[in-house]
C-alpha positions, -999 to 999 in steps of 0.1 A, spaced: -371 -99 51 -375 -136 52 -352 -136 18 -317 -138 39 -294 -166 25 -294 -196 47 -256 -186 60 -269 -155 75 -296 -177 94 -269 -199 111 -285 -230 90 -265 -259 91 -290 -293 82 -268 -302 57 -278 -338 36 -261 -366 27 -262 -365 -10 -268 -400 -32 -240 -421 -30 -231 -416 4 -214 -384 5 -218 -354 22 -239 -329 0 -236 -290 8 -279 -290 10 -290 -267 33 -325 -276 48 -350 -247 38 -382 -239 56 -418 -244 41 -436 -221 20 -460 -211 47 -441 -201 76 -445 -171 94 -419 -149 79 -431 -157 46 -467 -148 59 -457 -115 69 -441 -109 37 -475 -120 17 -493 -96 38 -475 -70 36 -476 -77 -1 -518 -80 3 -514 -39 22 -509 -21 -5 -540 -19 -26 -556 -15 10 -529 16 15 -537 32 -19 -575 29 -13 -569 45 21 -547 71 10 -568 84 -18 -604 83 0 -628 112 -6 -598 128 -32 -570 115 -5 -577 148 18 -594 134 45 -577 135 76 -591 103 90 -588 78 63 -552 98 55 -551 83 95 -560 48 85 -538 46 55 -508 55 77 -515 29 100 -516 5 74 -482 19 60 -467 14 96 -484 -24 100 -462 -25 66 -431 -12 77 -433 -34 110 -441 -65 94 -408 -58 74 -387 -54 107 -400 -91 120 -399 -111 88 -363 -100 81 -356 -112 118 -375 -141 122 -358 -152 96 -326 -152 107 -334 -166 138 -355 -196 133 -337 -199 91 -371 -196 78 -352 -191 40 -371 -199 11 -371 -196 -30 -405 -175 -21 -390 -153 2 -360 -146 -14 -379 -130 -44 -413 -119 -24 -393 -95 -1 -381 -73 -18 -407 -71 -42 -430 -62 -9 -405 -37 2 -404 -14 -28 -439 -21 -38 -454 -3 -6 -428 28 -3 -434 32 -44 -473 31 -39 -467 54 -9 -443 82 -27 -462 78 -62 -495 86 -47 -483 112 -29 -472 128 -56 -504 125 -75 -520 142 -43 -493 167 -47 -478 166 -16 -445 155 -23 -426 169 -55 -423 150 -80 -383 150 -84 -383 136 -47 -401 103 -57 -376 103 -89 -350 104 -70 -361 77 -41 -376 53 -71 -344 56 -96 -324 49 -65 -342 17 -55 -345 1 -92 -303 12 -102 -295 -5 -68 -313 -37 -71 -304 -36 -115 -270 -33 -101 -270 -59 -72 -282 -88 -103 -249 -67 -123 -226 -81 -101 -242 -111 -83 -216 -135 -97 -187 -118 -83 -200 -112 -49 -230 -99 -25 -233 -63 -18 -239 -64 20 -269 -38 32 -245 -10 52 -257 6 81 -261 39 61 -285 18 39 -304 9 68 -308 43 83 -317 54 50 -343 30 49 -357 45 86 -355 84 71 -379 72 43 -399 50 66 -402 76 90 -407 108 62 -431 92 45 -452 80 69 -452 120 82 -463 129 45 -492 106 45 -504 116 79 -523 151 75 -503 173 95 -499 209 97 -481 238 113 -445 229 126 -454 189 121 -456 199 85 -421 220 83 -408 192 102 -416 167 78 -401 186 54 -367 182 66 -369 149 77 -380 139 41 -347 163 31 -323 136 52 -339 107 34 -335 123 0 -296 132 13 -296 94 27 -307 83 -3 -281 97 -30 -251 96 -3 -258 58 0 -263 53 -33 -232 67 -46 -218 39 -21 -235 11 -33 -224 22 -69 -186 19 -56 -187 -10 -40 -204 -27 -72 -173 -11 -93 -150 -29 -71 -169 -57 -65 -167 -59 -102 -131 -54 -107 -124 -80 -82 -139 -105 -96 -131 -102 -134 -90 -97 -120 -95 -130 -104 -113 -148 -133 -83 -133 -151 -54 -149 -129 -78 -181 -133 -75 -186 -168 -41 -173 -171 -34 -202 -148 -52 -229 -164 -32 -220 -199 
């Protein structure tokens, strides 16, 4: 996730700004650096992960094999980006926007063409998908008033699908299959508890900020 904001990454190469004075410039990195590479590929996966997935009518177990290991290669390269990132402040324009994008583009490929296959319901995908796009709709919502920080449930959410779907694309069967089931049923659960969350922390979020513009102006009269 090489879109972290440069405070997160511990940057600090702040520049002088014309005229002498001390400008509040942080130093980003360049376009091609290696978090930003990992994002672009896992951006380049997931035609490759459709194609695999749907093989010979998306039934056979082997490619179903190869198209999970693409998936994981995906999810991984997620995992380092985000912190490589923070480490080394490799923060750019690119990354800020490309991440994301990368993130819901391969779990939306994943859950929609299992669908198709008709492995997964339909309503499951809904759910996950109408999550995904509120939250981020919502984040730009309230952007000017304040961050919504990811939580910890949002990040074990993110694992539950991670792991579920990856079980769904592999062609398993017997108790791997009933399992699957129910991990996919904690993900769904993760999904809707979490978002509920993020939608009251953006109503507060919101709140806040349009009291305090409030006692601004009332202020400046």
């Amino acid at each position: 996730m090489s879109g972290v904001p440069a405070s997160a990454a511990g940057g600090t190469g702040a520049k002088p700004a014309p005229g002498g004075k001390l400008g509040a410039a942080v130093n980003q990195a360049g376009l091609w650096n290696i978090a930003n590479i990992l994002t672009m590929m896992r951006l380049l996966l997931v035609p490759g992960f459709v194609m695999l997935l749907i093989q010979d009518g998306g039934f056979d177990p082997v490619w179903r094999a190869w198209a999970w290991a693409a998936f994981a290669v995906a999810m991984i390269t997620d995992v380092f980006d985000g912190h490589l990132a923070r480490t080394y402040n490799l923060v750019t324009d690119f990354g800020k926007i490309a991440d994301p994008i990368a993130d819901k583009a391969i779990m939306g490929a994943a859950l929609l063409c299992l669908s198709v296959l008709g492995d997964l319901p339909w309503w499951v995908t809904g759910v996950i998908l109408f999550r995904e796009l509120g939250i981020t709709l919502m984040r730009f919502w309230v952007i000017r008033h304040g961050i919504i920080p990811a939580s910890r449930g949002g990040k074990l959410k993110t694992l539950a699908q991670g792991v579920a779907v990856g079980m769904y694309v592999l062609a398993l069967t017997g108790p791997l299959a009933t399992l699957r089931f129910w991990v996919m049923a904690v993900a769904v659960l993760l999904t809707v508890l979490t978002g509920l969350d993020y939608v009251r922390q953006a109503v507060m979020l919101r709140r806040q900020g349009l009291a305090e513009e409030c006692a601004v102006a009332e202020s400046a009269r």
